[in-house]
DSSP file (Angstrom, degrees, kcal/mol; ACC not computed):
  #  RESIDUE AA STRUCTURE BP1 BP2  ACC     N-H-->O    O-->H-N    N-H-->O    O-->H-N    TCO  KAPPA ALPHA  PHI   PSI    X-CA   Y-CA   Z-CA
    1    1 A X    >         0   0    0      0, 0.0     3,-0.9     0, 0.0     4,-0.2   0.000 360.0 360.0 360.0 -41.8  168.9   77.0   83.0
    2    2 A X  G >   +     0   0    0      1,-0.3     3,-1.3     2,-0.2     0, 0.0   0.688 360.0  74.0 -87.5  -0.4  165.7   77.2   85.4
    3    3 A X  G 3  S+     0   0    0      1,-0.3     3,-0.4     2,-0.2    -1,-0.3   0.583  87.1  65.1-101.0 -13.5  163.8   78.5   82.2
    4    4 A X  G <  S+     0   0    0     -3,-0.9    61,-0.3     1,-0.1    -1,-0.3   0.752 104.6  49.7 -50.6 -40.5  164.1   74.1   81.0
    5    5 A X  S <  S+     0   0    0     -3,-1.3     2,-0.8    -4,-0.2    -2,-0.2   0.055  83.2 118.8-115.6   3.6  161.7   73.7   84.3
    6    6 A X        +     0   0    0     -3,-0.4     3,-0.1     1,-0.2     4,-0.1  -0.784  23.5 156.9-114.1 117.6  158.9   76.5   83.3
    7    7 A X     >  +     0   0    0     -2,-0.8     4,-1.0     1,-0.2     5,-0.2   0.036  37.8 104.0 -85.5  10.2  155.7   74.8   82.9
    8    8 A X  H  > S+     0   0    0      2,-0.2     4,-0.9     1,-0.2    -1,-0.2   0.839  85.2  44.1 -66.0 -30.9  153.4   77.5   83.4
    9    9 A X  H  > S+     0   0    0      1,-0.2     4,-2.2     2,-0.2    -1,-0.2   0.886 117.5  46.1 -72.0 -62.1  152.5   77.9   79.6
   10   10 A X  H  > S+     0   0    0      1,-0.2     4,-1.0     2,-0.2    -1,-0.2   0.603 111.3  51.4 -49.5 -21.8  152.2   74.2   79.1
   11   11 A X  H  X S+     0   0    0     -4,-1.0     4,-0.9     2,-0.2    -2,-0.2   0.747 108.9  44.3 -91.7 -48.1  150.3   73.8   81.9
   12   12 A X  H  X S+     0   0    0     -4,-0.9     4,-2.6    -5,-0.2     5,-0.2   0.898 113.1  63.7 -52.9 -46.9  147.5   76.7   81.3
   13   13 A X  H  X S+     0   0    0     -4,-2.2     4,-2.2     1,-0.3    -2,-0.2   0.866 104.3  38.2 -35.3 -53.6  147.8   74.9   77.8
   14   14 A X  H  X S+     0   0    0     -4,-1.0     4,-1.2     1,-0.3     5,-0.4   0.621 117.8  53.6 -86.4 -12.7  146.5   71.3   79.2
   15   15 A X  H  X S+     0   0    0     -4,-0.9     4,-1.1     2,-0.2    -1,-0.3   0.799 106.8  46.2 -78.1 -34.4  144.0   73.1   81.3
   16   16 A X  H  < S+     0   0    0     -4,-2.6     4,-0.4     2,-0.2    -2,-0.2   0.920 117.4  49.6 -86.8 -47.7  142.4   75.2   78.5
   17   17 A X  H >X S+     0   0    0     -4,-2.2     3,-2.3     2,-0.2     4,-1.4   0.911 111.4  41.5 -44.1 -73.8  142.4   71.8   76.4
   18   18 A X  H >X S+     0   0    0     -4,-1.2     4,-3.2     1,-0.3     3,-2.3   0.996 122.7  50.3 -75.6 -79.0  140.6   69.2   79.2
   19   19 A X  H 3X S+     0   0    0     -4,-1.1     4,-1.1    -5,-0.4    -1,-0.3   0.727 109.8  44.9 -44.7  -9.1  138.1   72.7   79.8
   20   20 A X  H <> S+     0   0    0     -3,-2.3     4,-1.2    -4,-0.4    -1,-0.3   0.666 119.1  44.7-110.0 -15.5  137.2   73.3   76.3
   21   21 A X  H <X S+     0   0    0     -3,-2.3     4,-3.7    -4,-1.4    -3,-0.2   0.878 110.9  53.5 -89.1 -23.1  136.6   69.3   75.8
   22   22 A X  H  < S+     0   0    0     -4,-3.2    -1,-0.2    -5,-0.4    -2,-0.2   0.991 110.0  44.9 -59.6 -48.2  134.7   69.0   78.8
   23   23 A X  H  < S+     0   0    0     -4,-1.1     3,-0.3    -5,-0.4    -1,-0.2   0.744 117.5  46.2 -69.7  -4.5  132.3   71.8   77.8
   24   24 A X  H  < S+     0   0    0     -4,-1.2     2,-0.5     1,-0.2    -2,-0.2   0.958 134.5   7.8 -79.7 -56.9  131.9   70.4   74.1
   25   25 A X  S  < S-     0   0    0     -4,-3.7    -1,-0.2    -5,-0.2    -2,-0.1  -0.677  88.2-144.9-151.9  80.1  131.4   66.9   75.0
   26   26 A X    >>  -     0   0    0     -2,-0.5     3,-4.1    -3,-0.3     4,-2.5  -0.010  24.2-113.1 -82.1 166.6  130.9   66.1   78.9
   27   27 A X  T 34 S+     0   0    0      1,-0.3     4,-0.4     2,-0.2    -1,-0.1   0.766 113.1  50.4 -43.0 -10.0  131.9   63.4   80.6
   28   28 A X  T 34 S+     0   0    0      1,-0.1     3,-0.4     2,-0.1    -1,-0.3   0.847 115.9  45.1 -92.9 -26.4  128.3   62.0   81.4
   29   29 A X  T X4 S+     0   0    0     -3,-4.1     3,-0.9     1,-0.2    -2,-0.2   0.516  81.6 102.4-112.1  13.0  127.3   62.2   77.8
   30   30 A X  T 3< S+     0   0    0     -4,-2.5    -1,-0.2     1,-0.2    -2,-0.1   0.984  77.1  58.3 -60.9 -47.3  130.4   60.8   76.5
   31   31 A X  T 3  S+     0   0    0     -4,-0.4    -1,-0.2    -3,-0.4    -2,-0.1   0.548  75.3 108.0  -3.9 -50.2  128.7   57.9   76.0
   32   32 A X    <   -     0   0    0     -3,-0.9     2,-0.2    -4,-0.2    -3,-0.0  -0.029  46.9-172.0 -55.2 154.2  126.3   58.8   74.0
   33   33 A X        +     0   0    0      5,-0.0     4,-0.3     3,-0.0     2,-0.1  -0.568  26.2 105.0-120.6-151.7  126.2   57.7   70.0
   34   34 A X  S  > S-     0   0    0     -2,-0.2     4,-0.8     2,-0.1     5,-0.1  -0.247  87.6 -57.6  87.7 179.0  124.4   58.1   66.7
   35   35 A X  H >> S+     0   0    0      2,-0.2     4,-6.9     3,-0.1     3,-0.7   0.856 124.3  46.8 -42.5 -63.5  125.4   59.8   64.1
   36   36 A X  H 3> S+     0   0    0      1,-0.3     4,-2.4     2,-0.2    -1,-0.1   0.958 106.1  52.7 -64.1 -55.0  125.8   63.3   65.6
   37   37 A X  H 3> S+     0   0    0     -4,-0.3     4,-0.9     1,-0.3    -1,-0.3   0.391 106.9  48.9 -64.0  -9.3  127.5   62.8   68.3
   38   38 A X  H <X S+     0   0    0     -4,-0.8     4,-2.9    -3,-0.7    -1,-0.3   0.721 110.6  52.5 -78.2 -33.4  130.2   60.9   66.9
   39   39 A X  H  X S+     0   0    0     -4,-6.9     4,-2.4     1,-0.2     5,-0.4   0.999 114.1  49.1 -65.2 -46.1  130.6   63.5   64.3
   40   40 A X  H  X S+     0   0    0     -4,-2.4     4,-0.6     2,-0.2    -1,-0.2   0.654 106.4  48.5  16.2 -84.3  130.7   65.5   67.4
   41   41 A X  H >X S+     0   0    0     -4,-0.9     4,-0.9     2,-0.2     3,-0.7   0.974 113.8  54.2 -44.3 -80.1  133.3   63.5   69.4
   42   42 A X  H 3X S+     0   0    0     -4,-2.9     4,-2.6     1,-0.3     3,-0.2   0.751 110.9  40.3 -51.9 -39.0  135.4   63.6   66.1
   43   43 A X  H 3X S+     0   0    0     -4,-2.4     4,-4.8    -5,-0.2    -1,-0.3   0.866 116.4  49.3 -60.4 -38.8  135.4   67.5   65.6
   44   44 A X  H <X S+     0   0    0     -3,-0.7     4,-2.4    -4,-0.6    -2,-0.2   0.801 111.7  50.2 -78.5 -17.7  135.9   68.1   69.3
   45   45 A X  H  X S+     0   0    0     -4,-0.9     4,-2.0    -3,-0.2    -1,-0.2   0.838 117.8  41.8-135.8 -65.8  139.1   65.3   69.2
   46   46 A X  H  X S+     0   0    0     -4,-2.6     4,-1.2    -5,-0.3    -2,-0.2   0.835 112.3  53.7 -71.6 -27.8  140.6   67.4   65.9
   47   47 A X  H  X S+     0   0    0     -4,-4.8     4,-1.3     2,-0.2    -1,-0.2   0.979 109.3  43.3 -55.9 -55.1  139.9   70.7   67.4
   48   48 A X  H  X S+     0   0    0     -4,-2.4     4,-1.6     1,-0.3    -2,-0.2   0.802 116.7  55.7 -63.0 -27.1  142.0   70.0   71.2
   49   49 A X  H  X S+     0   0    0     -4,-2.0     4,-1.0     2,-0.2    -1,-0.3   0.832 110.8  40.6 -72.9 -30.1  144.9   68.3   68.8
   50   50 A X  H  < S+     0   0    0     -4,-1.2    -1,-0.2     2,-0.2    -2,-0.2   0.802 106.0  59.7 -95.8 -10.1  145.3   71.3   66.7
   51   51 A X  H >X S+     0   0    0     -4,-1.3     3,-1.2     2,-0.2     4,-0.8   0.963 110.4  41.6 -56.0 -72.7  145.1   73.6   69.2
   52   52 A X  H 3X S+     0   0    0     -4,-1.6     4,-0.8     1,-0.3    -2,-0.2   0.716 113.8  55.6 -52.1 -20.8  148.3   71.9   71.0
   53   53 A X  H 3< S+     0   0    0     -4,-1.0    -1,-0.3     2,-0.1    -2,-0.2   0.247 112.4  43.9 -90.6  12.3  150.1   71.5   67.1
   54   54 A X  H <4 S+     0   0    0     -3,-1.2    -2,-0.2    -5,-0.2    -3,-0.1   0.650 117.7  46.6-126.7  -3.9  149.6   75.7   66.7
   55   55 A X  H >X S+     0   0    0     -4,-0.8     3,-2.5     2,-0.1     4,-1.8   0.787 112.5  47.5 -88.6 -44.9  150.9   76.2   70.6
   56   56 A X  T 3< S+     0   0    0     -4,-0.8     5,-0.1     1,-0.3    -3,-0.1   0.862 112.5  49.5 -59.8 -16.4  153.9   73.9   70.1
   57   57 A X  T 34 S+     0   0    0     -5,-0.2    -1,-0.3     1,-0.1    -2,-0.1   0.733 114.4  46.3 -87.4  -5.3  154.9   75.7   66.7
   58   58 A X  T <4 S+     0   0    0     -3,-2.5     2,-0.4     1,-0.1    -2,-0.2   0.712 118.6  44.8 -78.5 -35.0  154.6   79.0   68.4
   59   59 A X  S  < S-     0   0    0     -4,-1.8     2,-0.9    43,-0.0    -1,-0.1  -0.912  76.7-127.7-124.7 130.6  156.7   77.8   71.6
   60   60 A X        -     0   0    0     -2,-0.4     2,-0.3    -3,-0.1    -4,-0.1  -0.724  37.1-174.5 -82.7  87.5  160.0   75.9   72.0
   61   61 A X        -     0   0    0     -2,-0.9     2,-0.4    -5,-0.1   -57,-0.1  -0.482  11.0-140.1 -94.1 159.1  159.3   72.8   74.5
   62   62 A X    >>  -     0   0    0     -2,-0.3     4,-1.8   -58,-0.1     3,-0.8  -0.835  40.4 -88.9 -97.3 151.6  161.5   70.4   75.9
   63   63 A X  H 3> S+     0   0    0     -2,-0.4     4,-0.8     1,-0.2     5,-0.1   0.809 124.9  45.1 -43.1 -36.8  161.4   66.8   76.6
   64   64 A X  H 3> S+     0   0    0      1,-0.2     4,-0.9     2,-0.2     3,-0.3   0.972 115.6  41.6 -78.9 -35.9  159.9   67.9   80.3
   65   65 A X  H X> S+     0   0    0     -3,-0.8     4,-3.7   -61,-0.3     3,-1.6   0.951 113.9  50.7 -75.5 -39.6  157.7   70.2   79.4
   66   66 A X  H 3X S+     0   0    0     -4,-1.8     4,-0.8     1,-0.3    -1,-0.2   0.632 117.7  43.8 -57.0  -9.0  156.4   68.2   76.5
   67   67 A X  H 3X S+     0   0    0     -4,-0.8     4,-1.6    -5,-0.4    -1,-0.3   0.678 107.0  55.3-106.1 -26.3  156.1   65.5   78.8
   68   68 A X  H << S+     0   0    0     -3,-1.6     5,-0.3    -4,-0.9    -2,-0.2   0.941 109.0  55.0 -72.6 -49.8  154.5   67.7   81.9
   69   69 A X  H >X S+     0   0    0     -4,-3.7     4,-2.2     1,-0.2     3,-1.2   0.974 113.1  41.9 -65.9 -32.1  151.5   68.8   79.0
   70   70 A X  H 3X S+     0   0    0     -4,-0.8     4,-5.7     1,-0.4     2,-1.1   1.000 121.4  34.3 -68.1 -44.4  150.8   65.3   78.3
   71   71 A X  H 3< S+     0   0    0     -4,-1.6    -1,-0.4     2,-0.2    -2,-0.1  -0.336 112.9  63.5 -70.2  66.2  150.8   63.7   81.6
   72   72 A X  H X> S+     0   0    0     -3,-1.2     4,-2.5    -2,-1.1     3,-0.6  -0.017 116.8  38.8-157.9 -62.0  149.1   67.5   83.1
   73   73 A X  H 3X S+     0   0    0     -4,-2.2     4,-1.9    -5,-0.3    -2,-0.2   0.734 108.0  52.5 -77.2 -19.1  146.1   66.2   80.6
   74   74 A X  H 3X S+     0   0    0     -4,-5.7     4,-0.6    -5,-0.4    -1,-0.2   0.845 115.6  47.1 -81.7 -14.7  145.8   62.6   80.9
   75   75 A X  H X> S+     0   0    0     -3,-0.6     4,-3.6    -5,-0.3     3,-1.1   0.955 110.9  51.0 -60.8 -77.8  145.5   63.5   84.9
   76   76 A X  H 3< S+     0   0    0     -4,-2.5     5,-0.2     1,-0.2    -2,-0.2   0.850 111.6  48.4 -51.7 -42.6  143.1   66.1   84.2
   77   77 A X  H 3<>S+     0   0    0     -4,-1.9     5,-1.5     3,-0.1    -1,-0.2   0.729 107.1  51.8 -66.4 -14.4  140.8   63.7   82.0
   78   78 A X  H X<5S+     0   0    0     -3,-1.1     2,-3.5    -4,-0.6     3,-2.7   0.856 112.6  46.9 -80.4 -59.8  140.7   60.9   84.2
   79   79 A X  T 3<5S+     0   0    0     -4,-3.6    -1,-0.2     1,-0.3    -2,-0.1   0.028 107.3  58.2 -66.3  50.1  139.4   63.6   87.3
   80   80 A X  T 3 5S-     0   0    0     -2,-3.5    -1,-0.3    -3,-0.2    -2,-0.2   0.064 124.7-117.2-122.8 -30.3  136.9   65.0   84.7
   81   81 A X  T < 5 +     0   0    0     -3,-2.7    -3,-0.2    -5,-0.2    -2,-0.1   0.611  56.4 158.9  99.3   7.2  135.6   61.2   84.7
   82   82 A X      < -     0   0    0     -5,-1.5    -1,-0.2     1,-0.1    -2,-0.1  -0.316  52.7 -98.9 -63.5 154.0  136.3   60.3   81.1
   83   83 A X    >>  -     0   0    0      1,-0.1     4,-1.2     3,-0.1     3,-0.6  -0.336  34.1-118.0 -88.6 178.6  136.6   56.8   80.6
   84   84 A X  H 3> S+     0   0    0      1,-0.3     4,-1.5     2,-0.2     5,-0.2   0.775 110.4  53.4 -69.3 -28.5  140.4   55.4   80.5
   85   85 A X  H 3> S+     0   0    0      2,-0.2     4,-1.5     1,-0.2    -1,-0.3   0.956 110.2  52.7 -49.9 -67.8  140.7   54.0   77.2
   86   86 A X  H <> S+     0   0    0     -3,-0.6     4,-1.7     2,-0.2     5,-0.2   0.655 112.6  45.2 -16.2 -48.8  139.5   57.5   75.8
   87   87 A X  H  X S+     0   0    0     -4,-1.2     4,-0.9     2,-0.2    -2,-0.2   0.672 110.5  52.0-109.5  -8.0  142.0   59.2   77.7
   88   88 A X  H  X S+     0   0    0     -4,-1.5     4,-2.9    -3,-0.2    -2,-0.2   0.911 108.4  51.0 -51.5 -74.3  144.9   56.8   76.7
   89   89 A X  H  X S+     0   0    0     -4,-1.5     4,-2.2    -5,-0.2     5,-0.4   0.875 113.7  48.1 -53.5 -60.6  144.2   57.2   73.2
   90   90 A X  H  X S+     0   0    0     -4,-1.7     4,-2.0     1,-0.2    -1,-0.2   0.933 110.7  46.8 -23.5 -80.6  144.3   61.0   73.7
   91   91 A X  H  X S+     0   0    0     -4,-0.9     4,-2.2    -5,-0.2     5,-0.3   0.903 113.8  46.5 -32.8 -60.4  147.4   61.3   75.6
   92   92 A X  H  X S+     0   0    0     -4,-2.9     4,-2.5     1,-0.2     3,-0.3   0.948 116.4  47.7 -56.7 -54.2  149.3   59.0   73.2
   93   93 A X  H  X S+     0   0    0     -4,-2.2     4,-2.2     1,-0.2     5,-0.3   0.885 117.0  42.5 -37.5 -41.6  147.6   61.3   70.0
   94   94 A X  H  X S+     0   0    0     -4,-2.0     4,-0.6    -5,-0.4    -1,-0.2   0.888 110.1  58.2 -90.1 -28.0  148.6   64.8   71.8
   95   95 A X  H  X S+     0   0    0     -4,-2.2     4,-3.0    -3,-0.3     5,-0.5   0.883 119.1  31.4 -50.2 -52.5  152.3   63.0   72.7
   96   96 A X  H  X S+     0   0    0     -4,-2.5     4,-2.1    -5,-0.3    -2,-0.3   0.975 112.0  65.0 -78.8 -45.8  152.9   62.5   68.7
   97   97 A X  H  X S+     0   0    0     -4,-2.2     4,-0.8     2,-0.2    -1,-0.3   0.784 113.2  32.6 -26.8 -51.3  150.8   65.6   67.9
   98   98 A X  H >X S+     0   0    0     -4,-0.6     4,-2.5    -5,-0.3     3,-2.2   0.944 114.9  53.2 -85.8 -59.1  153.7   67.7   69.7
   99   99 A X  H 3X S+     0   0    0     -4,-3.0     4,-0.8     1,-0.3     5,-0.2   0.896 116.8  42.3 -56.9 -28.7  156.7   65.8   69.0
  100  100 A X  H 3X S+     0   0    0     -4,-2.1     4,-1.6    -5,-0.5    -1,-0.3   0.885 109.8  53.2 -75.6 -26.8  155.7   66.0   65.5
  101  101 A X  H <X S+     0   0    0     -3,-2.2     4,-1.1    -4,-0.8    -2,-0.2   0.860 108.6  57.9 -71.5 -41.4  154.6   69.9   65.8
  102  102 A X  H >< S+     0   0    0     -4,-2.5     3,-3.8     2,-0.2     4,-0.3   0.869 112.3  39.5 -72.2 -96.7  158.5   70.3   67.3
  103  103 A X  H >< S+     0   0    0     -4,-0.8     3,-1.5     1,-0.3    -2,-0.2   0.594 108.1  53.9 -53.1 -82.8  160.1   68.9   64.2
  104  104 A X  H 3< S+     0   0    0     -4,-1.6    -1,-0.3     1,-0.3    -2,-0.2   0.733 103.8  66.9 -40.9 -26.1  158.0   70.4   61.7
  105  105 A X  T <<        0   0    0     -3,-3.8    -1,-0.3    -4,-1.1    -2,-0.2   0.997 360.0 360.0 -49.0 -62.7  159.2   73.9   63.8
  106  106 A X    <         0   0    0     -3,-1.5    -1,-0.2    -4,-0.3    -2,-0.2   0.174 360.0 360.0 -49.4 360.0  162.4   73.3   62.6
């Protein structure tokens, strides 16, 4: 029963995520464009989503924890200073990203 309410795994999860995008592509030079740096953006985007689709086929979550990693990361990108829009779009991707990684478990 209390094993429904342990986030600890999800929670390292959204922490490892928000730290590996911040050092690829931090928040003061999000901004930036050209070429590279979108391709950039795009890599760094595909990487933190597949990273969360290879824990959630490895791990059985539940509607709370699946719900703790998203909000645990849209929290952590707003205090990193990305802007909100960015971190919307994220959240929403990395919600559908799991719920889709859970069925494809099955």
């Amino acid at each position: 029963m209390f094993k429904f309410f342990d986030t600890k795994d999800v929670d390292a999860l959204a922490t490892r995520m928000v730290d590996d995008l911040v050092k690829r592509i931090p928040p003061a030079n999000f901004a930036s464009s050209g070429r590279k740096a979108e391709t950039k953006k795009a890599r760094t985007h595909d990487l933190v989503l597949r990273e969360a689709s290879d824990f959630v086929r490895g791990h059985k979550l539940n509607l709370y924890t699946k719900a703790r990693l998203a909000n645990n990361f849209k929290w952590a990108l707003l205090d990193a200073g990305y802007p909100k829009d960015f971190v919307d779009r994220m959240t929403v991707e990395l919600a559908a990203v799991v719920a889709s990684a859970g069925t494809a478990r099955r």
